[in-house]
N, C-alpha and C positions, 0 to 999 in steps of 0.2 A: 554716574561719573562724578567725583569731586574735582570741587575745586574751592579756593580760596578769593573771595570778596572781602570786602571795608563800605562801608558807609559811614562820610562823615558830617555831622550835623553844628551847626551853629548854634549853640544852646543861648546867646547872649539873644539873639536876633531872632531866634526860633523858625530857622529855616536849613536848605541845605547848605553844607559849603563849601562852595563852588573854589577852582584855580590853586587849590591845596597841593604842591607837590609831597608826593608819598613815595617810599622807598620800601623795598620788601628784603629782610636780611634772613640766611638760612645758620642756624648759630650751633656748628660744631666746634671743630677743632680752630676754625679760623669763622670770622665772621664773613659770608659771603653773599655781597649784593648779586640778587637775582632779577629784579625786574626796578621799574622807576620811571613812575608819568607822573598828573595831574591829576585832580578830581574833578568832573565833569562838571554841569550845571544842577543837578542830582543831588553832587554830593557823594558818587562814588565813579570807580573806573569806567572806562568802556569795553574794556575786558576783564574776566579774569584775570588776578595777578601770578595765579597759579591754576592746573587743571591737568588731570587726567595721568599718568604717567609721572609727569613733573610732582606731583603734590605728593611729598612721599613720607611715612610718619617721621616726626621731629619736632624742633624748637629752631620755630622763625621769631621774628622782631619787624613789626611795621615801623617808621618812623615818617613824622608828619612837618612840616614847615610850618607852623601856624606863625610865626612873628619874630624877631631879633631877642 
């Protein structure tokens, strides 16, 4: 089965990083958000952001909140 994960890491800090809101975009004809939580205390979801059925070949776009 696929599916689509992210891990995202703190490289300043060298650790995971944690409360990161992440966006998952599927980028055809129109840009279209699919999915949109936080990063755990890991450093990645608590689910897949995609799987199975859903993941289907293409051009997605993650986008990350790190700061203003």
């Amino acid at each position: 089965m696929s599916r689509l994960t992210t891990h995202i890491l703190d490289t300043a800090h060298g650790r995971p990083a944690a409360g990161v809101p992440v966006r998952l975009f599927r980028l055809s004809s129109e840009r279209q958000l699919l999915a949109a939580t936080t990063s755990n205390d890991d450093g990645r979801t608590d689910a897949p952001l995609l799987e199975g059925a859903e993941f289907e070949t293409g051009r997605y776009e993650l986008e990350f909140d790190l700061g203003p």
